[in-house]
C-alpha positions in Angstrom: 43.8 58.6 88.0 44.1 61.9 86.3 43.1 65.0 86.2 43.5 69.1 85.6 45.1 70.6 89.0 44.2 74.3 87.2 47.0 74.9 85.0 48.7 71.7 84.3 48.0 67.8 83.6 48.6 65.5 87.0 48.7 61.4 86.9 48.9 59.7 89.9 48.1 55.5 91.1 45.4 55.6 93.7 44.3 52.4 95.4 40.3 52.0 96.7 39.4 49.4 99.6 36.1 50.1 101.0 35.9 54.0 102.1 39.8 53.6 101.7 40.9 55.9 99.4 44.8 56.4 99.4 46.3 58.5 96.3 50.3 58.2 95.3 52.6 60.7 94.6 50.9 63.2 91.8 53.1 63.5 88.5 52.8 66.5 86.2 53.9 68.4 83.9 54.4 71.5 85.7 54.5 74.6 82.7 54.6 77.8 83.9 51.4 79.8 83.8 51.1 83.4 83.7 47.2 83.7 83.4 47.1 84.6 87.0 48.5 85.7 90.0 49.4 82.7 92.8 48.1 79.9 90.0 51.1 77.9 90.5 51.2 78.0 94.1 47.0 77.4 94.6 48.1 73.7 91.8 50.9 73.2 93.9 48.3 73.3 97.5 46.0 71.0 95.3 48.5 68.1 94.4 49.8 68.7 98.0 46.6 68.0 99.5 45.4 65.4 97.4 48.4 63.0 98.5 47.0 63.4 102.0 43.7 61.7 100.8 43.0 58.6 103.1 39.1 57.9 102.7 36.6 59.0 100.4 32.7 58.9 99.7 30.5 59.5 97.3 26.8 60.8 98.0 25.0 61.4 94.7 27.3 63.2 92.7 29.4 64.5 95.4 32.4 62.7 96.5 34.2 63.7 99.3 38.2 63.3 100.5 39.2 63.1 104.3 42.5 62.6 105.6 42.9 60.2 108.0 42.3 62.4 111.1 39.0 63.1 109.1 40.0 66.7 107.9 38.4 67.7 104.2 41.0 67.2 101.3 38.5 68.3 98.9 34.6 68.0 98.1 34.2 67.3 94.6 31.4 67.4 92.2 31.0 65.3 89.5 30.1 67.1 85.7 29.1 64.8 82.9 30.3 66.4 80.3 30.1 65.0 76.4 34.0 63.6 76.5 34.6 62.6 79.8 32.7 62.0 83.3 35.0 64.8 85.4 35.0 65.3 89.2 35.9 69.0 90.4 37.3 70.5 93.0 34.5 72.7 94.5 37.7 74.8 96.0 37.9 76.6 92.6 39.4 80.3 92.5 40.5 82.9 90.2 38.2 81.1 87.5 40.4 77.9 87.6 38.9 74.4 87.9 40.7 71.5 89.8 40.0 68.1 88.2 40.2 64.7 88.7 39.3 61.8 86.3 39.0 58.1 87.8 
């Protein structure tokens, strides 16, 4: 999978079994960016929680991430837009989007 964690690029392998939803460790690029204040640390939150992901579902076009103790990682919605299908993070601040393409 891949994806836009607000500032910078993110790969990561991800296996699906069922509702089984288990994400490895998250690569990226990891530029500096200025835009705004605490950007780096609300990405670095993001690829920290996604790695905790152990189930997931999708209702419509939401999709949902639990750990395993059943806490929320992230509620995503999915956009259609004309280059890609995107799912973001609804957790969005300071105008920055957290994405993930699988």
């Amino acid at each position: 999978m891949s994806g836009s964690s607000s500032c910078n690029s993110y790969q990561a392998g991800y296996e699906v079994d069922g509702n089984s939803f288990t994400i490895g460790l998250p690569i990226s690029i990891m530029m500096a960016c200025a835009e705004s204040v605490g950007i780096m640390e609300q990405e670095q939150e993001y690829l920290t929680a996604i790695g905790t992901a152990a189930t997931h579902q999708i209702s419509g076009d939401s999709k949902e991430v639990r750990t395993a103790e059943r806490s929320i990682v992230a509620s995503f919605q999915i956009v259609k837009s004309i280059q890609n299908h995107c799912i973001t993070d609804r957790r969005k601040s300071n105008g920055n989007i957290n994405c993930m393409e699988i």
